[in-house]
N, C-alpha and C positions, 0 to 999 in steps of 0.2 A: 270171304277168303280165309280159311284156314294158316293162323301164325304159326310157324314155322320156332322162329327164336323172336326177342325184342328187336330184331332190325330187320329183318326183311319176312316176306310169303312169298306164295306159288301161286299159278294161277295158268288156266289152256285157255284162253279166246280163241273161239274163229279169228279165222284169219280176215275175214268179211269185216267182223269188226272193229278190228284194229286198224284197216282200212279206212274204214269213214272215222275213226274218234282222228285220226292225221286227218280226213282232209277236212270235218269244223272246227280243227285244232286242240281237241280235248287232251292228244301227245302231242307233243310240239320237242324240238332239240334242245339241249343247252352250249348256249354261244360258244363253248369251248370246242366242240364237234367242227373238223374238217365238211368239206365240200363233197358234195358224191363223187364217187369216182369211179366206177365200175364199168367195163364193158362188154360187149354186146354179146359175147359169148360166156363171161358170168353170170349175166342177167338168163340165158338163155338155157344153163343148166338150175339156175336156179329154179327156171318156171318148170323145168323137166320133171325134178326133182320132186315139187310139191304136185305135179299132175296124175302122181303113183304114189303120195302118201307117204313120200321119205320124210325123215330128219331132216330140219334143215339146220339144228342150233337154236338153243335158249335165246333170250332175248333179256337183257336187263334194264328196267326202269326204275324210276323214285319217281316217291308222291312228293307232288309240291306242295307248301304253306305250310313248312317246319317252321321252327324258327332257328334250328344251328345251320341249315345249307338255303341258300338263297341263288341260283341261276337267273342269269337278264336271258329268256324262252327266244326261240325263230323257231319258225313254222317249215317243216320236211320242203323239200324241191317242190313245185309243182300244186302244192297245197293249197288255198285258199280260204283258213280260218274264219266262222263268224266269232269265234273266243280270244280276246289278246292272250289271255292267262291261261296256260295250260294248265289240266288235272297232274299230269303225268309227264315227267319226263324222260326222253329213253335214252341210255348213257351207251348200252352197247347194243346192234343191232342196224344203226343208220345206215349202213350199207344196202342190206339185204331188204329193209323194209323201204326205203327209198326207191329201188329197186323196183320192188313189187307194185307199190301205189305208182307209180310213172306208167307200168308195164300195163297194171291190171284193173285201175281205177279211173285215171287221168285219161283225157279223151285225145289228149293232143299227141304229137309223134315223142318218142323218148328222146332226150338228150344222151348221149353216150359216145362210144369212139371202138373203131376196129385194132386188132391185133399190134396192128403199129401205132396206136394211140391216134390214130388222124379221126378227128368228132366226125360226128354224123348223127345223123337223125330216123330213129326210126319204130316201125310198128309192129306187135307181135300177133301171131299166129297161131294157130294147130293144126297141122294137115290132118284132119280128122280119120285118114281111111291108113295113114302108119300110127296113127293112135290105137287102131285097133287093128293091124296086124302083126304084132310083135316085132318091129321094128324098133329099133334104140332111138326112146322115147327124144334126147337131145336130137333126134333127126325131126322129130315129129314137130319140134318149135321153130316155127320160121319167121325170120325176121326181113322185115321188107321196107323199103325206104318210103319216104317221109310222103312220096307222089303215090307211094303202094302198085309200083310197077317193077318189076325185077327183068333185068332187060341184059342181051349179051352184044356183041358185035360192035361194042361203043355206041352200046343206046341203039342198033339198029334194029334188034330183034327183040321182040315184047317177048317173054318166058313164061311170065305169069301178071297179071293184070287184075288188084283187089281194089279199084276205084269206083264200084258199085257195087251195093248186096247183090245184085243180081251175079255179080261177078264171083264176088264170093262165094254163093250158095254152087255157082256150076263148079268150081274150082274146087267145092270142100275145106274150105280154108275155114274156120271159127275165129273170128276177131276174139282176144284176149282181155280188152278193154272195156268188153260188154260185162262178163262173166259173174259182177259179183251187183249186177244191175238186173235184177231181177223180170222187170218189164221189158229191157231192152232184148234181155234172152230167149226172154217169151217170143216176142215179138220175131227176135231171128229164126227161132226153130218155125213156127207159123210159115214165115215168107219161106222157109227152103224147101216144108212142103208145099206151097203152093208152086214153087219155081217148077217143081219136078211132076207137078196134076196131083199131087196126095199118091204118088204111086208108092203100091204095096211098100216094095223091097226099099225103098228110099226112108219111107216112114220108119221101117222096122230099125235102120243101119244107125236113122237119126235117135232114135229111141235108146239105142244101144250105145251110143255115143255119151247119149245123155248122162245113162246110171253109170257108166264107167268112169266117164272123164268131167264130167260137169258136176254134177252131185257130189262126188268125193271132193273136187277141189273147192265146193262153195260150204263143203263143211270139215274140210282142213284146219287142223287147229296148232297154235304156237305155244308151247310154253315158255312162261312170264315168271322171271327172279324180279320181284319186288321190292326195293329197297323203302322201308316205312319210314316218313315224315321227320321221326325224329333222330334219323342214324345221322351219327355225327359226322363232319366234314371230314376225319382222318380216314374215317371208315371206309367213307366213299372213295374216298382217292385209291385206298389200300384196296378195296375189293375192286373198281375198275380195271388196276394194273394187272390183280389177277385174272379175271376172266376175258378182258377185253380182245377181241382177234381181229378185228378187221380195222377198227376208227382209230383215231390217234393216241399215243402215250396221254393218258392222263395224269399230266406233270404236276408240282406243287402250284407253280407257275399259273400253268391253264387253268387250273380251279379256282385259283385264287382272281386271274382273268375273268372270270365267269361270274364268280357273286361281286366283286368290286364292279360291273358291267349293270349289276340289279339296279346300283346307286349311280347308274349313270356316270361312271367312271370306266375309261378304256385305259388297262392296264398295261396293255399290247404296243399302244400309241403313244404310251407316254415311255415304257421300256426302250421303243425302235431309238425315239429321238432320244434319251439319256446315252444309250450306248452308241449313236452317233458322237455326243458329245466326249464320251471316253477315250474312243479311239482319236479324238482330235486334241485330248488332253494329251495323252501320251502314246507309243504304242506299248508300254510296259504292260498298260491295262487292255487290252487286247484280250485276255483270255478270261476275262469278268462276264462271266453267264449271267443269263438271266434267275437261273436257282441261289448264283453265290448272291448276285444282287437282292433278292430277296430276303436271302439267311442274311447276312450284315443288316438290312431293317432292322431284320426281327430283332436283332442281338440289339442294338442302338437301342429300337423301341423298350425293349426289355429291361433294358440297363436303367434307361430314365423312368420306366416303372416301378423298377426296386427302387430306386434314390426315393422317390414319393411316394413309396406304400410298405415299403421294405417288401418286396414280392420277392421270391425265386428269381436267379436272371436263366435264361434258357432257350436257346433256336433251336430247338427242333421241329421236323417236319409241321409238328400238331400245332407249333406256334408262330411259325410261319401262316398255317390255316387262319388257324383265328385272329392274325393281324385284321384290327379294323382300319377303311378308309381313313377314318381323320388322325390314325395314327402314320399310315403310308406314307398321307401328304406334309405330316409334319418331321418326318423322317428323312425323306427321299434328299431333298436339297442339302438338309447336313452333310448325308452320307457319301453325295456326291462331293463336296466340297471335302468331305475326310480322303476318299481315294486321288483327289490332286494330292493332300497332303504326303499320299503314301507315296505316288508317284513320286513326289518330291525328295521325300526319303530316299528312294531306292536310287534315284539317280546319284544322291549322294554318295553309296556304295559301290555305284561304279556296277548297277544292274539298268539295264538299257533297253532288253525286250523280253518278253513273256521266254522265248527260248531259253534263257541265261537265267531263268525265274526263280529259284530252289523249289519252292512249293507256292502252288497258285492258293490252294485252300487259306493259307496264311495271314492270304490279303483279307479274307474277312473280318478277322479280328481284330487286325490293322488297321484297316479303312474305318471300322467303327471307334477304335480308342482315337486315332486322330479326328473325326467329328467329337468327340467329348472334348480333346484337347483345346479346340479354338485357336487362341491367339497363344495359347502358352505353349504348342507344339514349336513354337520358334527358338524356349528357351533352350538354353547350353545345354543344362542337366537334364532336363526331357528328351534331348534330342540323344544324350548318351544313354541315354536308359531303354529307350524306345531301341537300339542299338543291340543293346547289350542283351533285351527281351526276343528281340528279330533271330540274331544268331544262335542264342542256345535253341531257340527252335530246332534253325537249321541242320546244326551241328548234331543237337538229341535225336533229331529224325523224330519230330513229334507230329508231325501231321501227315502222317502217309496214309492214315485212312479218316473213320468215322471218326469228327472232331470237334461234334456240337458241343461236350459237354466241356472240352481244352475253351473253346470258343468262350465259356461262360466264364469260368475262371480267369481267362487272361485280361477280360475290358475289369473283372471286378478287381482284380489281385492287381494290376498295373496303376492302376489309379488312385488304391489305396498305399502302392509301393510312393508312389510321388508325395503323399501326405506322411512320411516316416512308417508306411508300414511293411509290412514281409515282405520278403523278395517274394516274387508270383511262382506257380509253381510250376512253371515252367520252365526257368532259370533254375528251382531250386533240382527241378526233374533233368537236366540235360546231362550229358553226359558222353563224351567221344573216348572212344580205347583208340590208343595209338595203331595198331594192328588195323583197323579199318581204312586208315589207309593203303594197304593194300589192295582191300575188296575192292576200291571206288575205280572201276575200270570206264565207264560210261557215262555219259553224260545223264541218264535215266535216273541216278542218283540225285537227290537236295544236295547230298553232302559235298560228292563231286561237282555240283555246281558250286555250291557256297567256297570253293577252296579255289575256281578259278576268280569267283569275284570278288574274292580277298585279294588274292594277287592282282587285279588288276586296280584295287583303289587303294594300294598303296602305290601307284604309280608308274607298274611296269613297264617299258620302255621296249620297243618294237627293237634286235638284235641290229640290224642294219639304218633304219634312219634313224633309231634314237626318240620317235617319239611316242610321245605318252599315250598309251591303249585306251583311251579313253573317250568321249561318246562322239568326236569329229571322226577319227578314224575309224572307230569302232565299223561303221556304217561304209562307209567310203573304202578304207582297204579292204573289206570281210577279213577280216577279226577270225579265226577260230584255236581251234584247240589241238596243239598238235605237240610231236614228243620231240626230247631235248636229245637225249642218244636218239636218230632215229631208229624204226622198227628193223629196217631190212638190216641196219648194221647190227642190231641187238638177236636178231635173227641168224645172222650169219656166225657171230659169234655167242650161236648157246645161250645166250643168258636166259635168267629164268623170266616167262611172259609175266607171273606173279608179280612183277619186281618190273621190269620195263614199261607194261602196258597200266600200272597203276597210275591214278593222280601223282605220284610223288615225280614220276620222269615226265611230265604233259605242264603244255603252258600256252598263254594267250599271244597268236604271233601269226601276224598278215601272213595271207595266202601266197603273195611274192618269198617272204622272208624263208618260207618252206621250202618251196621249189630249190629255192638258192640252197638248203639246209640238202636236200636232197637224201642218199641214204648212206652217207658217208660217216667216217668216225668225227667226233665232236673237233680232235684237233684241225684235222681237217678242212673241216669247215670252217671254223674261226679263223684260218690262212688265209683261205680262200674271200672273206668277209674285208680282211686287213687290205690285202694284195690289191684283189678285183674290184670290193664295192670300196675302196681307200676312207676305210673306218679307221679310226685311229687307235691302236690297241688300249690305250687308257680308256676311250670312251666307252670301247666295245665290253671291257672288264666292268663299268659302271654299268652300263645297259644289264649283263648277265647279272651283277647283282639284285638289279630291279627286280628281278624274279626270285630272289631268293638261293641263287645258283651262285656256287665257289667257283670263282674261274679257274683257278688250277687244277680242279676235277675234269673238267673239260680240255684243258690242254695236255692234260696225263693221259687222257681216256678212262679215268679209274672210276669204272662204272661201280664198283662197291661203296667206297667213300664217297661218291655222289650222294648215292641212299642213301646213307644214311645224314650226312650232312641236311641235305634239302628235307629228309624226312623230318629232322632236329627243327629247321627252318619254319616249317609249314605248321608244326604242331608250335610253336611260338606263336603265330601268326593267329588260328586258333582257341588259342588260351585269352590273347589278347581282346577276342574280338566276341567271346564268351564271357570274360571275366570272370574267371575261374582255374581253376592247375586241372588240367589232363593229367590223371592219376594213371601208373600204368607202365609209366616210360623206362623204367627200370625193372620190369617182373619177367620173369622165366618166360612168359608166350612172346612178349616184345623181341627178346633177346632169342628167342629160336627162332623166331619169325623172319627177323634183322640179322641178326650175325653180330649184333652189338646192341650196347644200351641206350633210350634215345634221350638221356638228360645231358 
């Protein structure tokens, strides 16, 4: 076989004999590979397809017994290997070669399913006489059930009846399953002229069948992308995702599935039940994939390799690859016991579920600095620092995209912060303009989040009962997010949506407390609060404080002064929770933006 580059070649088999190296198991699958799935009218153009010499698509395999990729091998549907160890494994093509071998090699009925997915069982054909008169070859493959009787009337009327060669040869039907059995075909063409006396025109029709449609399909040939022994595990992952069209995503996940499976380790089984146990931790952790649970590993595993070798610390995809077993298993338990920790955190902050989340990516880093912590995540100053690390996140908007390399820096740069060293640089990189808050219109935002679960762990107090928004009610009222001037009144009166619909006029406040808010002016409502739900006006003024609202902005209706007040408020709130001054609050954009200055 002619090298192409150092990772892969080329290569045409028959298609005969890619047949039999599946069925004594010389290709066999790697464990990551889905379950056939195709049905009977894929299968049916596929056989069309190859009985005229089409394309049917590349096909791509690796050699086994590298030493960087290691697959635990199963053997295609229907196969039955005398080799445990495959030569060859095929990464894309299991569909179609699956397919085939069931169709064209395997003696027993095909497993498959009609149009509406209902299985069924069955066996292929050639009507050999639309074979050879221009007829659309897909008419030509018939597909007949598992008895080989094709019957209408509910089973009353027999149509066609392939339960003996005999039957077959009067019908002209060519079983599909003989085709690449040399003897067996022999043998059928023999018995169809004897069926018929060796007559003339019978002979000449089967002859003609022969070179047309038998001959070309038993020297039909696939071409074969070759990935060579020693392409490395990124490689594979990365060329998979490119060429792959039919079989499953090959995730970091799956492949790493697949050689941990070599060692006798199911990857799969031991993920299902961790993330059983997450969601029963909290549901904060709820949105922890199994790629994030991997990258934190790696980053864990990483980190405790630089402490003992001084290495590079670094998760990305290629080292998530090359994570070894005995590093997995000495990783996985910490990492678990770091995500209570984070959980533990978050709930401190008055964040309760993956919705209310600012960034899910975040918890990587997290999860992992808290297994470093241990028992010292309980202290004061860890816990303000861990704090103080969490929010310039949020605030900087630093994790909105690819974040392996932030990932590496924050477990090294946080750790070395606790021993008197730099601030990490992510504190050092954060950074909020006061004008942003305007843009934060939606909840799609970190920042927009991270501004209502500020407000809410400092203890905001629901406008009508008074109580605190916090994780009892959170759940039990539904909790959401809704505006303080309402909309229709802000609507009605002009005001700018820039300026209404921002974070600065939204706050955390029972689905009741709304209703009741209705689309009325604020003083309005506040009467109607006193009057009807007999809130006591002092309370009611302390509750609005909770949020961060001047109650006489509300009793004025002076939606200006509101702005900028709560705007004043929020970026306090902010700074506080950053540790650091919002620079900004007094410059020309602030003050065109606002209509005043916000210091």
């Amino acid at each position: 076989m002619p090298s192409i580059s150092n990772t892969f070649g080329t290569e045409e088999p028959l298609l005969s004999d890619l047949l039999r190296m599946i069925q004594d198991g010389t290709i066999q699958l790697p464990d990551f590979q889905r379950g056939w799935v195709w049905d009977d009218g894929r299968i049916r153009g596929l056989i069309a397809s190859i009985s005229q010499g089409y394309p049917v698509g590349a096909l791509m395999s690796m050699e086994t017994g590298g030493d960087g990729v290691r697959f635990s091998p199963r053997p295609f549907e229907g196969a039955t290997p005398s080799k445990s160890q495959p030569d060859i494994l095929m990464l894309d093509g299991q569909q179609r070669m699956t397919s085939l071998f069931l169709a064209l090699k395997h003696k027993e009925a095909v497993p498959t399913r009609d149009e509406r997915k209902n299985p069924m069982e069955r066996f292929y054909y050639l009507d050999m006489e639309t074979c050879l008169n221009g007829s659309d070859r897909f008419d030509s493959v018939i597909s007949v059930p598992k008895n080989k009787k094709i019957t209408s009337d509910f089973g009353r009327i027999v149509n066609l009846d392939l339960t003996e060669r005999k039957k077959e040869f009067a019908s002209g039907m060519f079983p599909l399953n003989i085709i690449f059995d040399t003897d067996l075909t022999s043998q059928w063409q023999m018995g169809y002229q004897e069926h018929f006396n060796f007559d003339t025109e019978k002979i000449k029709f089967l002859f003609k069948f022969s070179s047309d449609v038998i001959i070309p399909f038993q020297k039909y040939k696939i071409p074969v992308i070759k990935l060579l022994k020693e392409t490395p595990k990124e490689a594979v992952c990365q060329v998979f995702e490119n060429v792959n069209t039919g079989g499953v995503s090959l995730t970091v996940f799956e492949l790493l599935t697949a050689t941990f499976a070599a060692e006798d380790f199911r990857l799969r089984q031991d993920w299902e039940e961790r993330k059983v146990l997450l969601r029963e931790i909290d549901p904060v952790l709820e949105g922890v994939d199994e790629t994030a649970y991997l990258t934190a590993i790696a980053l864990l595993a990483s980190y405790r390799r630089h402490l003992e070798q001084d290495t590079a610390v670094s998760c990305k995809r290629k080292d998530v690859l090359n994570l070894e077993l005995t590093e997995y298993k000495a990783c996985a338990d910490d990492l678990m016991e770091g995500l209570r920790k984070t959980a533990k955190f978050l709930h401190s902050q008055r964040i309760f579920d993956m919705w209310n989340l600012p960034y899910q990516t975040q918890l990587i880093p997290l999860a992992a600095i808290c297994a470093c912590l241990g028992d010292r995540f309980e202290d004061h100053e860890v816990k303000q620092k861990i704090s103080r690390w969490y929010w310039c996140g949020v605030f900087g908007e630093l994790y909105g995209s690819a974040n392996e390399t932030r990932y590496a820096q924050d477990i090294q740069n946080f750790m070395e912060w606790l021993e008197a060293g730099d601030e990490p640089v992510t504190v050092r990189d954060a950074n909020f303009a006061p004008v942003r808050l305007l843009s934060l219109q939606t909840r799609n935002s970190a920042a927009y989040k991270g501004v209502m679960d500020l407000t809410m762990n400092i203890g905001c107090k629901d406008f009508i009962s008074g109580d605190s928004i916090q994780q009892t009610n959170y759940f039990d009222e539904k909790i959401d997010i809704h505006h303080i001037f309402p909309a229709n009144y802000c609507k009605h009166n002009n005001l700018s949506p820039i300026l209404w619909n921002s974070v600065i006029n939204k706050t955390p406040l029972s689905a009741r407390t709304n209703r009741i808010l209705g689309g009325k002016a604020p003083s309005n409502y506040l009467e109607r609060i006193v009057t009807t739900h007999h809130v006591n006006s002092v309370a009611l003024d302390e509750h609005l404080r909770s949020h961060l609202i001047n109650p006489a902005n509300l009793q004025t209706d002076d939606f200006g002064k509101f702005i900028i007040d709560r705007a004043i408020a929020l970026l306090d709130l902010i700074e506080n929770a950053m540790g650091k001054k919002v620079s900004g609050r007094d410059s020309e954009e602030t003050i065109r933006a606002f209509g005043a200055s916000l210091v």
